[in-house]
VODREN-118480 format. One record per residue (C-alpha): x, y, z. Coordinates in steps of 0.25 Angstrom, whole numbers, padded with zeros to 4 digits, always signed. Layout:
% residues N
XYZ...
***
This chain:
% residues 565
+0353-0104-0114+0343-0094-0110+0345-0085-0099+0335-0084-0088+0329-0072-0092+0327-0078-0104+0314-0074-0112+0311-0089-0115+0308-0090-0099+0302-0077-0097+0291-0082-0107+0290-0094-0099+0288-0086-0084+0279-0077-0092+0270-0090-0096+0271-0097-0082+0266-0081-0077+0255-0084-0085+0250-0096-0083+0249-0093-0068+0243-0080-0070+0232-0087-0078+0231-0100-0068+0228-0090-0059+0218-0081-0066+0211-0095-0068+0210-0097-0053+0204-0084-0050+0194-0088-0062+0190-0100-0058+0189-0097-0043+0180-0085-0047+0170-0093-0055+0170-0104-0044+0167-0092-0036+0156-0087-0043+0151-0101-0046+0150-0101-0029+0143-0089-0029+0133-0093-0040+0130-0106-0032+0128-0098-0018+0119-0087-0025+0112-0100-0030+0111-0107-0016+0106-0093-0010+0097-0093-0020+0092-0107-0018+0091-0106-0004+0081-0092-0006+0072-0101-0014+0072-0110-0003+0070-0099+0009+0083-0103+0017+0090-0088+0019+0099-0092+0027+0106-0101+0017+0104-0091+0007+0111-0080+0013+0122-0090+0016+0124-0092+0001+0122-0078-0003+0132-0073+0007+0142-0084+0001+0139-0079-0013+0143-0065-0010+0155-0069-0001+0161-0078-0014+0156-0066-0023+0165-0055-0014+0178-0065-0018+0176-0060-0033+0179-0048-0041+0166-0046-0046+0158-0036-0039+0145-0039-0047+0144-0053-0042+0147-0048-0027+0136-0039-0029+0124-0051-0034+0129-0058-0019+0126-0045-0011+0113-0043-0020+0108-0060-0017+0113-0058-0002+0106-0044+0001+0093-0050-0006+0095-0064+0003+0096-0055+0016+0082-0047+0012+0078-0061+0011+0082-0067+0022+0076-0056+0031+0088-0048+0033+0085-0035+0025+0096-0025+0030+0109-0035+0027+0102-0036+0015+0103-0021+0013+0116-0022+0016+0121-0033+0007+0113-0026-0004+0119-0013-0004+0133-0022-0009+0125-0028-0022+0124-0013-0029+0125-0015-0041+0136-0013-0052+0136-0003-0062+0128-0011-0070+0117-0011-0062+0116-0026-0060+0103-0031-0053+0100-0017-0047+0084-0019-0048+0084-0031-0038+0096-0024-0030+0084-0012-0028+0075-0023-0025+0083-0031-0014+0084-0017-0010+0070-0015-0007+0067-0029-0002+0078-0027+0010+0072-0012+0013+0058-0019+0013+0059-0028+0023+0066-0020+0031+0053-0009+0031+0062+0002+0023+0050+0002+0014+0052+0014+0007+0068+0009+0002+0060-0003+0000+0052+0004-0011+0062+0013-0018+0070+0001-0018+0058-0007-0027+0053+0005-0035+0069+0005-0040+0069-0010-0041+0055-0010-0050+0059+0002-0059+0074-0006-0061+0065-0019-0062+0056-0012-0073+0069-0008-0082+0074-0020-0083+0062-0027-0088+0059-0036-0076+0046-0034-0074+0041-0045-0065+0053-0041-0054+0048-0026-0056+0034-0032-0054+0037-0039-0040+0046-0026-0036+0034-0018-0036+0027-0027-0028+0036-0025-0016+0035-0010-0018+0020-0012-0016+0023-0019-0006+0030-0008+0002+0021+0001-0003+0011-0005+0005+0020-0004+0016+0021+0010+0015+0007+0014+0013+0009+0018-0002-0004+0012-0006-0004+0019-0021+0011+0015-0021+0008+0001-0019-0004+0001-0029+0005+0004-0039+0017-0003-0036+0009-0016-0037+0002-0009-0052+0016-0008-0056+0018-0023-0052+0007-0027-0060+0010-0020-0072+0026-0027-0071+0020-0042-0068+0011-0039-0078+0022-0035-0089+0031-0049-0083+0020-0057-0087+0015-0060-0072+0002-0058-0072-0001-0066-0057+0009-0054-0051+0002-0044-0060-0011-0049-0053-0005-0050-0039+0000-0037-0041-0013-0029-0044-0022-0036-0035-0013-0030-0023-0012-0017-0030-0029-0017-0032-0030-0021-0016-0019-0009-0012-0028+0001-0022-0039-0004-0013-0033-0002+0000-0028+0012-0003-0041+0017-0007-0036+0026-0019-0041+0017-0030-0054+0018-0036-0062+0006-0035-0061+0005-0051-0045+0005-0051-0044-0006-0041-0054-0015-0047-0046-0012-0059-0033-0018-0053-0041-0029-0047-0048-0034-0059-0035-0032-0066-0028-0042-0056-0040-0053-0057-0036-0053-0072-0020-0054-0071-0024-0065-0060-0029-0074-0071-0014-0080-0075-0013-0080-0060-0009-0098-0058-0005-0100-0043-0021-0102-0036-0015-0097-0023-0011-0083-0028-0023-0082-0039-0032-0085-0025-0026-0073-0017-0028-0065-0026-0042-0067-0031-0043-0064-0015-0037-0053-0014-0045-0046-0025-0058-0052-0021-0054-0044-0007-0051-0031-0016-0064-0032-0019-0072-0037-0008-0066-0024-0002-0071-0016-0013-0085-0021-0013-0084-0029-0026-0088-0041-0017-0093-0049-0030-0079-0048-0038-0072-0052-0024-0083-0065-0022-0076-0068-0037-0064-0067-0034-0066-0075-0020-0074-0086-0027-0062-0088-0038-0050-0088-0026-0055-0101-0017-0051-0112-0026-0039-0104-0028-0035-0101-0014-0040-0116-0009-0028-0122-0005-0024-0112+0003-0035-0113+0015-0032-0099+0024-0034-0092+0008-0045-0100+0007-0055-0097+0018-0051-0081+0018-0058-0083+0002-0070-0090+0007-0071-0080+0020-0069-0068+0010-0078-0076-0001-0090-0077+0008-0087-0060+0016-0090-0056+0001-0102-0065-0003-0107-0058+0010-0104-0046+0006-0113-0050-0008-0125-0054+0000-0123-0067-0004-0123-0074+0009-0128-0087+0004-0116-0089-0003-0106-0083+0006-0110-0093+0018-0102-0105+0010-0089-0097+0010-0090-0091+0024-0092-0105+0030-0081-0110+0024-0071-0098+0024-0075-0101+0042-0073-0116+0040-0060-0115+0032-0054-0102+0043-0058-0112+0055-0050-0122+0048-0038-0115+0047-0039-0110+0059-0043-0096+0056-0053-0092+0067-0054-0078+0066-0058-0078+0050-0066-0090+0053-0075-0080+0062-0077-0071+0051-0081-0081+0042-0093-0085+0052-0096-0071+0053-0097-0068+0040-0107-0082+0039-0116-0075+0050-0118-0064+0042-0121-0070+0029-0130-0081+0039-0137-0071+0044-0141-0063+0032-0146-0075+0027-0154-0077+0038-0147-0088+0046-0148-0084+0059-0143-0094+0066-0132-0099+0058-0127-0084+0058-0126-0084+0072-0119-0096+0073-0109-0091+0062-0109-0078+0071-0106-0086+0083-0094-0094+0077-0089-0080+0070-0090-0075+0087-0082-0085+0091-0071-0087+0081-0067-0072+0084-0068-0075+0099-0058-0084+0095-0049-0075+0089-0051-0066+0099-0056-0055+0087-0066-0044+0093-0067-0038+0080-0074-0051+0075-0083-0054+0086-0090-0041+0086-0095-0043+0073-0098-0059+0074-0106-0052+0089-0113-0042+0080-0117-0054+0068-0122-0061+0081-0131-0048+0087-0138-0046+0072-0141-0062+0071-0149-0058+0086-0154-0046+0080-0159-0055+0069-0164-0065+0079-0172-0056+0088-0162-0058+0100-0158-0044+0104-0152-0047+0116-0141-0056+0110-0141-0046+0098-0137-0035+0108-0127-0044+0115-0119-0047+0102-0120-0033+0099-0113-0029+0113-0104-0038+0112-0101-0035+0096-0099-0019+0104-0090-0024+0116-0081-0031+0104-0079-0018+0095-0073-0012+0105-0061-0022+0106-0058-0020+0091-0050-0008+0083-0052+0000+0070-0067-0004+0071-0076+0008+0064-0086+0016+0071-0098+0010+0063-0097-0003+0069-0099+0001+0083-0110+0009+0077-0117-0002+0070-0115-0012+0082-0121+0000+0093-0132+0000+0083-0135-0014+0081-0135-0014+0098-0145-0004+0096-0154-0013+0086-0153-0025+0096-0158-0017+0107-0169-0012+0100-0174-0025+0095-0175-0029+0110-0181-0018+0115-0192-0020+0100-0193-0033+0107-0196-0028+0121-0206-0019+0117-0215-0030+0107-0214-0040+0121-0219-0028+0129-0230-0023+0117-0235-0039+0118-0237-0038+0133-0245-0026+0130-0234-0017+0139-0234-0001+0132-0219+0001+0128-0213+0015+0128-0212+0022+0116-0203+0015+0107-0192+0024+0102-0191+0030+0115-0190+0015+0124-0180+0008+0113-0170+0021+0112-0170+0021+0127-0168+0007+0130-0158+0005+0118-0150+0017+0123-0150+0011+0137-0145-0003+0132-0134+0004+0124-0130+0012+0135-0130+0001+0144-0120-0006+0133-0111+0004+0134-0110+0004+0148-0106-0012+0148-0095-0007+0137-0083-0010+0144-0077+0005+0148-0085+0010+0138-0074+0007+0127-0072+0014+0116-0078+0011+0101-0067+0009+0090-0062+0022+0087-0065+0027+0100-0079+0029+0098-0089+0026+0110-0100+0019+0110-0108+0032+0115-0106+0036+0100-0115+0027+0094-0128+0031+0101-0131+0041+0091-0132+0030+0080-0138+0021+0089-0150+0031+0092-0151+0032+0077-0152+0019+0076-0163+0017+0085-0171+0027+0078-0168+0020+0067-0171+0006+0072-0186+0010+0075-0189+0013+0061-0184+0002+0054-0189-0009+0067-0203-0010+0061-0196-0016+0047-0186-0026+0054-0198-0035+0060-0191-0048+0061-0180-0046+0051-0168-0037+0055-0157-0032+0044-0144-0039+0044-0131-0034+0051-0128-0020+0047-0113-0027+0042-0111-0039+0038-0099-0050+0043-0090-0051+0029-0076-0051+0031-0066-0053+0020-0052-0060+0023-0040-0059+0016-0031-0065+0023-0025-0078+0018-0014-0086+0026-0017-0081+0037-0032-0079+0039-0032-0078+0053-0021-0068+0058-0024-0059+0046-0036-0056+0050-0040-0044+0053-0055-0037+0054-0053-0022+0051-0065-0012+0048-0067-0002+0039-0080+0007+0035-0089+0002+0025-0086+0000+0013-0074+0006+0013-0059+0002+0006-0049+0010+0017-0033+0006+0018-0024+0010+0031-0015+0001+0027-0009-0010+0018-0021-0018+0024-0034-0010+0023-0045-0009+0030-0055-0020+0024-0068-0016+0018-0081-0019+0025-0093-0025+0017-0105-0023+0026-0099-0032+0035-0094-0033+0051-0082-0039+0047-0074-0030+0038-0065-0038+0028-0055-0043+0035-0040-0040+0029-0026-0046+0032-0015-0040+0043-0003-0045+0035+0006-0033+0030+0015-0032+0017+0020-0039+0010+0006-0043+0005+0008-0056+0000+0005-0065+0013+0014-0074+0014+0007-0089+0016+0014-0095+0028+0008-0092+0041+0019-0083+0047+0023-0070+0041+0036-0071+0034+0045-0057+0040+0045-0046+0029+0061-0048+0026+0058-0063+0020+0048-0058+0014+0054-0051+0005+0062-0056-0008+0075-0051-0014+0081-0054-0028+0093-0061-0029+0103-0063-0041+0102-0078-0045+0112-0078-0057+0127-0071-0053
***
């Protein structure tokens, strides 16, 4: 009989050890792969729930993930649940404990997933303004990006650096931010992005006014042919408008009517878009000369506005039918258009608009022989400039002067109805200076505490050109008869707000002919025209969102996630 120390029984207590050991290595596997199975499902809920815009709910699964994934021994997985839950904080609208949860997802020695790290990274310090983080973060992002061969995400990084670019002021920065965007579509095969892409960079080389006119007709052109594989209609139509408004700004008014002209049908479904490219259709057929054909366009750009509600642009749409009315010599309906122009900016309580609909209506009375009415509109257009900022010099000038012409033409008046009842009139120079000066004086005095003129330039300043103008007007009187010249500026405004046509409005001047940028939005461009072109207040991102209310910069903004633990 064996003893108990027997080694027929240690075999056995040896065996029994290691069964249990082995039953127990078991459970752990199985509960760690039931584990990660969880994990997998809530990273897939989180996920699911992104795609459907509820971050709440996908925080909630995110914040599970990382809490099962803190139970387990490997660290790599631990650091994909910080990596999903910092990007779903950015995304929800809580940038900083996105920071803070992203600054556990370091990566490993290998490196893993260290581009789109960089680039949470700069999507957190973007929305929370640290613009200059936000960029250092994407330049690392797109040169990582660009080593390993992922040429579209490198492509949509250097987008958002352009993006803070802008922000910054870095106009050649962001020109060649978005280049480098189009060159990595272009090399992932997206050529609507590539397109996209170079149509912003041609407008930003525009605005910075450090590109020749060649190079960003270049860029232009370039993005009209990359547009061809374009198949959404909605994005193909903004962006035909938003070269066609490239050009309109720099003068090439026949490729932007080409452009115009290709974007209705396209843009047609979407009303708002729509009458913005029929208002800006008919501002450049104005610009052509071709009135006849721009009066189709601006009546039902006004019809369309007054629609949708959009009073403001529905006013600059009749004005710019006045003008092309009148130079066709349709008086009357002009002043109707000018009327409906007047009122639509009363309104909307816009002084800016209503000077220039109350000078179109002082030269149809020039035109008409009313003087009286003319010199009232013109007063009135006066009174109204001085309520409005960042208005040039010139304009007061011009309207001072065209006071001056309607007081002369009723004085011209005078003196034939006295010459016809045989009465001797004073010398004329000496009679129509003198009385012209008195009526401007007298204008000056009605001023309302002798306000300033934009800029702080008084009135009194214009007297010199006025006097000019009267020796002027003496010479070319005899070759006016009964025909006097069109306004010395025509109504032709350009829109390029979409969504929103109303609230983004906003008239600002510039000189002649001139391209200037003092900001992301640059003054517009005017084309012999009262009403300069008319460009949008939203700021950056420039994509405009198409819901009415502006969605808050932090939900804006979009992270990367891991979608495969």
């Amino acid at each position: 009989m064996a003893s108990d120390g027997s080694p027929v029984k240690d075999a056995r207590e040896k065996q029994k050890k290691k069964k249990k050991k082995k039953s127990g290595t078991d459970r752990a596997d199985v509960e760690e792969t039931d584990a990660q199975q969880e994990i997998q499902r809530l990273t897939a809920a989180g996920h699911a729930a992104l795609q459907s815009g509820h971050n709440n709910t996908a925080l909630q699964s995110f914040r599970s993930a990382l809490k099962a994934a803190s139970k387990l021994r490997e660290k790599r997985l631990q650091r994909r649940c910080a990596f999903n839950l910092g990007a779903s904080y950015v995304e929800a609208g809580e940038p900083q404990k996105g920071l803070d949860v992203l600054s556990r997802s370091q990566p490993g020695e290998r490196g893993e997933r260290i581009a789109d790290l960089q680039f949470n990274l700069a999507t957190a310090h973007e929305a929370l303004g640290d613009r200059t983080q936000a960029a250092r973060h994407y330049l690392q992002a797109a040169q990582l990006y660009r080593s390993q061969g992922d040429a579209g995400a490198e492509g949509h990084t250097c987008v958002r650096l352009a993006h803070c670019h802008l922000l910054r002021e870095e106009w050649d920065e962001a020109v060649a931010s978005f280049q480098r965007a189009a060159e990595s579509y272009k090399l992932a095969g997206n050529a609507s992005a590539a397109a996209l892409a170079l149509k912003d960079a041609g407008k930003h080389m525009l605005q910075s006014g450090r590109s020749s006119g060649d190079d960003i007709i270049s860029v232009l052109t370039d993005s009209l042919e990359m547009s061809s594989s374009m198949s959404d209609p909605e994005t193909l139509g903004k962006l035909l408008s938003d070269v066609a408004l490239s050009f309109s700004q720099m003068r090439l008014f026949s490729e932007a009517s080409e452009c115009y002209e290709q974007a209705i049908p396209l843009v047609s479904s979407k009303p708002h878009r729509l009458a913005v490219v029929l208002q800006n259709l008919g501002a450049v057929y104005n610009a052509l000369g071709q009135y006849q054909q721009s009066l189709r366009f601006h009546r039902e750009a006004a019809a369309l506005h007054g629609s949708l509600g959009s009073r403001g642009a529905q006013g600059r749409c009749f004005s710019n039918l006045g003008f092309a009315l009148m130079e066709l010599g349709e008086l009357e309906e002009a002043w109707e258009s000018y009327l409906h122009a007047q009122q639509a900016f009363r309104d909307t309580d816009d002084p800016s608009g209503q000077w220039q609909a109350c000078e179109g209506l002082g030269g149809i009375k020039i035109k008409m022989r009313d003087p009286d009415k003319a010199a009232m509109y013109f007063k009135d257009a006066l009174r109204l400039l001085c309520k409005c900022q960042d208005v040039s010099g010139s304009v007061q000038e011009r309207l001072v002067s065209e006071l001056s012409e309607a007081l002369q033409q009723k004085l011209l008046l005078q003196q034939r109805g006295a010459a016809s009842r045989r009465v001797v009139p004073e010398p004329h120079h000496t009679r129509r200076t003198t009385a012209v000066r008195s009526d401007l004086q007298q204008w000056r005095r009605e001023m309302p505490n002798g306000e300033n003129a934009p800029h702080g330039k008084q009135h009194s300043q214009t007297t010199t050109s006025s006097q000019t103008h009267l020796q002027q007007e003496q010479e070319r009187e005899r070759e006016r008869a009964d025909h006097h010249s069109a306004l010395p500026e025509a109504n032709r405004n350009l829109n390029n707000t979409y969504d929103k046509a109303e609230e983004n409005q906003q008239i600002l001047p510039s000189a002649h002919g001139d391209v200037s940028a003092e900001s992301v939005e640059p003054r517009p461009v005017r084309m012999n025209g009262t009403h300069p072109l008319v460009r949008s207040t939203v700021t950056p991102p420039l994509t405009q969102p198409d819901s009415d209310e502006a969605t808050p910069l932090a939900r804006r903004l979009k992270s990367r996630f891991c979608t495969v633990m």
